[in-house]
C-alpha positions in Angstrom: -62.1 23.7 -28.0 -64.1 26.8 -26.8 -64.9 26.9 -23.3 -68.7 26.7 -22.8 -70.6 29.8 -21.4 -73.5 29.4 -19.4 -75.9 32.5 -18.3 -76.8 32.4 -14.9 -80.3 33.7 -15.9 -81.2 30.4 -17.5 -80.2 29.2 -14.2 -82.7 31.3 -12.3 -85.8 30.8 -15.1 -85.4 26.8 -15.6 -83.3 24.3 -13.9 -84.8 21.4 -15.3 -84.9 22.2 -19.0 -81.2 23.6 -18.7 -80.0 20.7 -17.3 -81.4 18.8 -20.3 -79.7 21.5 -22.4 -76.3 21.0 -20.9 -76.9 17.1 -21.4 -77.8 17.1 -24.9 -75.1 19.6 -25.8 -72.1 18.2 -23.9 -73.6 14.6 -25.6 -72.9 16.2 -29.1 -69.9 17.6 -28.1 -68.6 14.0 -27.4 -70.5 12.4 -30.4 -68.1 15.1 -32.6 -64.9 14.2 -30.8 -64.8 11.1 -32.3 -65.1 12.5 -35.9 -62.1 15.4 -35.0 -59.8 15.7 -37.8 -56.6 14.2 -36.9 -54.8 17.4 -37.5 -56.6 19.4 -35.6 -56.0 17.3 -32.4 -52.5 16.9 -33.7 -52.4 20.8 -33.1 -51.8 20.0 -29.3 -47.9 20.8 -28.6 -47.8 17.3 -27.1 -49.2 15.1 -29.3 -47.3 17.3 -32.0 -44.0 15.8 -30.8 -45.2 12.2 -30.2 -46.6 12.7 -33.7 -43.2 14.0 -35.1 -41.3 11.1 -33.5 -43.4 8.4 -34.9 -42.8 10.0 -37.8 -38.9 9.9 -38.0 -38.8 6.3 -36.8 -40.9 5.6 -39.5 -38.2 7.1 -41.7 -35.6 5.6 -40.0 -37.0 2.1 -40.4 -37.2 2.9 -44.5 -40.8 3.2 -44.0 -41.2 6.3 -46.0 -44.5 6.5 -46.7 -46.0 5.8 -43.7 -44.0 8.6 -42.2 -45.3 11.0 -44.8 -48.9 10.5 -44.1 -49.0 11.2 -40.9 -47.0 14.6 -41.7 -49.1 15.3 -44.1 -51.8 14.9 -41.8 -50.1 17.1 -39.0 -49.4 19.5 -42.0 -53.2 20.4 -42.5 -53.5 21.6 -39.4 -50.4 23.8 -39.3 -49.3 24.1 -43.0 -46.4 27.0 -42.0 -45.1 24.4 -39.6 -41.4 24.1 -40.2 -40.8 20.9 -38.2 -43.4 19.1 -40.0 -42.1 21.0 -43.5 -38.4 20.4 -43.4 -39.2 16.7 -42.0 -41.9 16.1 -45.2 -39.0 17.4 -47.3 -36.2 15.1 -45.8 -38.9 12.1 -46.3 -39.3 12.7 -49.5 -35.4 13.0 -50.7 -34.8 9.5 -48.7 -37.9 7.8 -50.6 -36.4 9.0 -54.0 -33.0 7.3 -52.7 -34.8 4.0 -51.9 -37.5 3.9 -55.2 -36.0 2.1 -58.3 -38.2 3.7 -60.5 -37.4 7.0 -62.3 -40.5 7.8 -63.5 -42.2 7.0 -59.2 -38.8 9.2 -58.4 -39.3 12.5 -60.1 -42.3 13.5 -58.4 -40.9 13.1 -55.0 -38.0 14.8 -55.4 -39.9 17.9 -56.9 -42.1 18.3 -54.0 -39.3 17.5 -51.9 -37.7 21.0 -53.0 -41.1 22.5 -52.6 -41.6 21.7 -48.7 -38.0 22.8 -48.3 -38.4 26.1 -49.5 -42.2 26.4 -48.4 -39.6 25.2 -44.6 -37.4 28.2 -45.3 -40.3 30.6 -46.0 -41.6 29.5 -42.8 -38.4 29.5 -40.2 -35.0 31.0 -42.4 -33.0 30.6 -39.0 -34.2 26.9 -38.9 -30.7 24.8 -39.8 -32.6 21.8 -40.6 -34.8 23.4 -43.0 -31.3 24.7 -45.0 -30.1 21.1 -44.2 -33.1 19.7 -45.9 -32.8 22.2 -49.3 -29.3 21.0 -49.7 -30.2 17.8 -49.9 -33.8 17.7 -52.1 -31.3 20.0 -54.6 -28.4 17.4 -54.2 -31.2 14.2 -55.2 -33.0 16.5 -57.7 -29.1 16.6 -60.1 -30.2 13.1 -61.2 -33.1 14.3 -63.0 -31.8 17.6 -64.9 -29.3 18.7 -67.1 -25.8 19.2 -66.9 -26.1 23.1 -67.0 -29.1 22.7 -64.2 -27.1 20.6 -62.3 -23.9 23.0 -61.9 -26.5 25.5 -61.0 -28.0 23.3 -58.1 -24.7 22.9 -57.1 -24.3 26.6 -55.7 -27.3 26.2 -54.3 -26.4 22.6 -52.7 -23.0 24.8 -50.9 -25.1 27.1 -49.9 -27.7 26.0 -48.3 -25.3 23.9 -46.7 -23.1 26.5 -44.8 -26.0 28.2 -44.1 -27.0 25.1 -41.9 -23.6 24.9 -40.4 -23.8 28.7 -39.7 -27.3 28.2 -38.1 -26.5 24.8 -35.6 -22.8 24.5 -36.1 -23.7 20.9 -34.5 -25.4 19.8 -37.5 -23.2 16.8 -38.2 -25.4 16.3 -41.4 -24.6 19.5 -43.0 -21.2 18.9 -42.7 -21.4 15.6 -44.7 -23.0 17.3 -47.5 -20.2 20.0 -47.2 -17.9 17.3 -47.9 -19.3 15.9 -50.3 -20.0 18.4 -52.4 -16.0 20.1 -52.0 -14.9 16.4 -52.8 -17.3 16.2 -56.0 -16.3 19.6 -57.5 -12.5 18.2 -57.5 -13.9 15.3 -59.4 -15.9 16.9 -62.5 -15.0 16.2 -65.5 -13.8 18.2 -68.4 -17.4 18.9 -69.4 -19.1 19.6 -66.1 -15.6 21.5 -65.0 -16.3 24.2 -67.6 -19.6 24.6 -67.4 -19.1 25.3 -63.3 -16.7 28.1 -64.4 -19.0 29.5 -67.0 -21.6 29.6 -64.0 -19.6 30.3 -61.4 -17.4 33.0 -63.3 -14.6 31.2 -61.9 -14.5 27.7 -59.8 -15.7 27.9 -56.2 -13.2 27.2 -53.7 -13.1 23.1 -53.1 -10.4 21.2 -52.4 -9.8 17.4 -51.3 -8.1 18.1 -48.0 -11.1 20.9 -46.9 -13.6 17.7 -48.0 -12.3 15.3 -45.8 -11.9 18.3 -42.8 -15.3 18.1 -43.4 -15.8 14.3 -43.4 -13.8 14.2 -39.9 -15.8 17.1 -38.5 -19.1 14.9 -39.9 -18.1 12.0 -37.6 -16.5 14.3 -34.6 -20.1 15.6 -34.1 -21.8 11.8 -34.7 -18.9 9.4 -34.6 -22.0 6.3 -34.5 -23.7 7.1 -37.6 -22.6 4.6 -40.2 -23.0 6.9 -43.6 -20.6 9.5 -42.3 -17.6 6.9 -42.1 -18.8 4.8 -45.3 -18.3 8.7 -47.2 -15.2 8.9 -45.6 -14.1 5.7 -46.5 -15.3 6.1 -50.1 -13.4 9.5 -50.4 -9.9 8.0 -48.7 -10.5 4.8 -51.4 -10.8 7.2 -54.4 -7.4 9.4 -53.7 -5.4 6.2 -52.6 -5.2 6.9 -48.9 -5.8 2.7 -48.9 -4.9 2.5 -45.0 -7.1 5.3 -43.9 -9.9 3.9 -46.4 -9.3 0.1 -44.9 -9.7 1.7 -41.1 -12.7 3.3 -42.2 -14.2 0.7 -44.1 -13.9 -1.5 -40.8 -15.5 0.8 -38.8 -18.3 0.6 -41.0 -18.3 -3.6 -40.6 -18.8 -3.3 -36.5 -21.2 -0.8 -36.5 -24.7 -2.3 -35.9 -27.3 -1.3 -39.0 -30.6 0.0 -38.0 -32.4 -0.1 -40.8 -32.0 -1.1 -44.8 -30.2 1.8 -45.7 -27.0 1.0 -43.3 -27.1 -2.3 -44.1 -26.6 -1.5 -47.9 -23.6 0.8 -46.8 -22.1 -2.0 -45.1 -22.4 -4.6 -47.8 -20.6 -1.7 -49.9 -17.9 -1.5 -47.4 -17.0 -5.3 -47.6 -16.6 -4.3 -51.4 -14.8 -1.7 -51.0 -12.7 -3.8 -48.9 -11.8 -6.1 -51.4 -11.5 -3.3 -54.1 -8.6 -2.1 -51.9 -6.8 -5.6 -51.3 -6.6 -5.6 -56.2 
């Protein structure tokens, strides 16, 4: 808000009626508060944060859409914002997971791309914007074809290394790392050739470099339950049973915070008895 300037000649020529002036304008003033745009007040530094908190505990609880509103409200007022970008982004690509509904799904995951590049635009040193375009092009592979989908895959590796090269901390980045190197040993014939028709020849993956990757994941954030469940699911599929079991376990005592985690452990008691066949 401006500050207000007062002349002191009015001062001099009429007290009384300036007073009234200062009354009735400061009055106004008050009256419009109330009808501020939320985005505009969310423009404060402070309130940003406390806005961008409530926001990811929203997310974390699996209430997706609640947390997009308010960073779409945020977003008005700072639409170059990459905190509130990359975040709308990540939102989106975790509603898409949860919907059931392809046709409810597509649209998110489009604009999900959309705020993570409109994030890169805005910050490209920004780790968690990369973070967040590897993963809107890893859920957008459900909705294209095969030939589209090898192509987002360079893109996926990318954009994750780029993250890792930005905030080598970024345990996240590394999970998608793995994933992706443990997915490329995994195409099939028809997906395999296409990646070396794109690719020219196939990018460097390999199983032991994807669970490097997987430990690395959990080194950085040994208590987040998704890293170990990948890990475990990884370890299952190449027969490492033991190391799969251990994992899986892990997974069991771990407590879930939210719907998401809980799913992961109801897989691992599957997986569990998938391994014991």
């Amino acid at each position: 808000m401006k500050q207000i300037t007062v002349s002191t000649n009015s001062l001099t020529k009429s007290p009384e009626r300036k007073t009234s002036f200062d009354l009735s304008r400061w009055l106004l003033i008050l009256l419009a508060i109330q009808f501020w745009p939320v985005s505009r007040i969310a423009a404060d530094p402070e309130n940003l944060t406390v806005l961008l908190q409530k926001a990811d505990r929203l997310d974390d609880s699996d209430h997706f859409l609640e947390a997009i509103t308010i960073l779409k409200d945020l977003e008005k007022g700072d639409p170059r914002n990459v905190e509130i970008l990359y975040r709308i982004s990540r939102v989106e690509s975790d509603l898409v997971e949860d919907l059931s509904d392809d046709a409810k799904k597509k649209p998110y995951a489009f604009e999900s791309i959309d705020y993570a590049k409109r994030a890169v635009e805005s910050d490209s040193q920004s780790s968690d914007a990369h973070l967040a375009t590897a993963i809107a092009y890893g859920v957008m592979t459900d909705f294209v074809d095969d030939r589209t989908k090898m192509e987002y895959s360079k893109l996926i590796k990318a954009e994750a290394e780029k993250a890792i090269e930005l905030d080598p901390k970024n345990d996240y980045a590394y999970l998608v790392l793995a994933r992706w190197n443990f997915e490329m040993t995994q195409l099939n014939p028809i997906l395999k050739g296409i990646a070396e028709l794109l690719y020219g020849q196939m990018p460097p993956a390999s199983q032991e470099k994807a669970l490097e990757d997987f430990q690395k994941a959990i080194e950085l954030a040994p208590n987040k339950i998704i890293h170990h469940f990948c890990y475990a699911e990884a370890l299952a599929k190449i027969g490492r049973k033991d190391q799969a079991r251990g994992e899986y376990q892990k997974v069991l005592r771990m407590t879930a915070t939210c719907r998401e985690e809980r799913g992961y452990q109801q897989k691992a008691t599957s997986g569990l008895k998938t391994l014991e066949r």
